[in-house]
C-alpha positions in Angstrom: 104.3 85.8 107.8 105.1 86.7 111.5 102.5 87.8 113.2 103.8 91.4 114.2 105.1 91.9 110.9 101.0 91.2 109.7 99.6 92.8 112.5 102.3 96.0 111.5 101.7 95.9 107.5 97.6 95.8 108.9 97.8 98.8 111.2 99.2 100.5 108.1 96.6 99.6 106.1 93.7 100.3 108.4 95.5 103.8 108.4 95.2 103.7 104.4 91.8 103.4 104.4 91.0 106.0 106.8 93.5 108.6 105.6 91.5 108.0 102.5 87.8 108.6 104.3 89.7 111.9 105.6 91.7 113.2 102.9 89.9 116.2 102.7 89.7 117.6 105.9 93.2 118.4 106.2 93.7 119.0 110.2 92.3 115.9 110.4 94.5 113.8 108.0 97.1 115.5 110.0 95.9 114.3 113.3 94.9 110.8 111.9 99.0 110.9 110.5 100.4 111.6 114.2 97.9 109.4 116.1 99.2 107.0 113.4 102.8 107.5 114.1 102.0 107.3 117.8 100.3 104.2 117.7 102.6 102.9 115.6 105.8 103.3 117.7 103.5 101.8 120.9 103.1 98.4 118.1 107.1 98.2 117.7 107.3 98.4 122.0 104.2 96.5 122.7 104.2 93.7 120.2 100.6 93.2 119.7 97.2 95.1 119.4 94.5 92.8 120.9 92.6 94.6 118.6 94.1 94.1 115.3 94.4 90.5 116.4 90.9 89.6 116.7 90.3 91.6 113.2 93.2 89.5 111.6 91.2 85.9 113.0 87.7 87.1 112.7 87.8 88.4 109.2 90.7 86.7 107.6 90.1 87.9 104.0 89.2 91.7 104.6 92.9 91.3 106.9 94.6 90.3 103.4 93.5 93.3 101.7 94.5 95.7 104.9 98.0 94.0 104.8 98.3 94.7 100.9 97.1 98.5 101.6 100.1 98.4 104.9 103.0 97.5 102.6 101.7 100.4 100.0 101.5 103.0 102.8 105.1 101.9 104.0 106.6 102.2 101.0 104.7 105.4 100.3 105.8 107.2 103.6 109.8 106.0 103.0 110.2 106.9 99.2 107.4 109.8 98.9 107.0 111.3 102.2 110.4 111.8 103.3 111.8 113.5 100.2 108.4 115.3 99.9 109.7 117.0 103.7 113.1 117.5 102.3 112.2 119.4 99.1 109.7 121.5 100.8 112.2 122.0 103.7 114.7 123.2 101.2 112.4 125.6 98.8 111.1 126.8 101.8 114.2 128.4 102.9 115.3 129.3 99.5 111.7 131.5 99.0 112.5 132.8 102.9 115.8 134.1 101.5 114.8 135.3 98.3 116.5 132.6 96.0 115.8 130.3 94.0 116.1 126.9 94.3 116.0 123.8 91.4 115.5 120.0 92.1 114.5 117.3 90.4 112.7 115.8 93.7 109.0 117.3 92.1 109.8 114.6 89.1 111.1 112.2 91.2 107.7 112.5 93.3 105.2 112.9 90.0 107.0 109.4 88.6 106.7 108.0 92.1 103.2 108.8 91.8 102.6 106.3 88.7 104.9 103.1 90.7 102.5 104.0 93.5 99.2 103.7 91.6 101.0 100.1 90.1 102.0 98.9 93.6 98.1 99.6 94.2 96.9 97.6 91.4 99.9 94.8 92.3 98.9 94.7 96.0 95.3 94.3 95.1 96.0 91.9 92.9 98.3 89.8 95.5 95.3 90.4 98.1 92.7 88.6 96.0 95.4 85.7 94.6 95.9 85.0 98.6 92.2 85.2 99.3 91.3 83.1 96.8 94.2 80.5 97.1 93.0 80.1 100.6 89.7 79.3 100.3 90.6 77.0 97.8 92.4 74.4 99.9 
């Protein structure tokens, strides 16, 4: 795997983790989420986090897991997070105006829910398989 696509899929997982340490506090998770965004954009220009490098060669299994944990945030923020902003966008406007407004984006988001707790479970599983398959030779 390239190493800015790694050090990418681990900066999303290090945000995983902590999003999950904060998910309570709300103005924090929204803070953590655009410090993530920031930081994220500054990876695409800069290329590298010295950083995330030395946590991807000094700890090269925990790095696995964080990359596993990155590829589930990704694909949570494209398929979840972006009609999530749509919907409410929309229903918003509707209750402003008095109306009523129908969508099937709530179902689409509680079925997304259950591919998202499998592509947990897959991604864990894929984590330990590549752990374990590189210790072994």
């Amino acid at each position: 795997m390239k190493s800015f696509l790694q050090q990418i899929l681990m900066f999303g997982g290090v945000y995983f983790i902590t999003s999950l340490l904060v998910s309570f506090f709300e103005t924090l998770s929204m803070v953590l989420f655009f410090l993530f965004i920031v930081l994220l954009i500054a990876l695409c220009i800069k290329k590298k986090f010295v950083f995330i490098e030395k946590l991807q060669t000094k700890f090269p299994k925990t790095s696995n897991y964080l990359v596993a944990f990155g590829m589930v945030e990704y694909i949570n923020l494209i398929f979840a997070f972006v009609p999530g902003i749509i919907y409410g966008y929309k229903s918003a406007n509707a209750m402003y105006n008095n109306e009523e407004y129908a969508s099937n984006i709530p179902l689409y988001l509680e079925y997304f829910s259950f591919v998202h707790l499998g592509l947990l479970f897959c991604a864990l599983l894929w984590a330990t398989y590549k752990s374990v398959k590189k210790t072994n030779n």
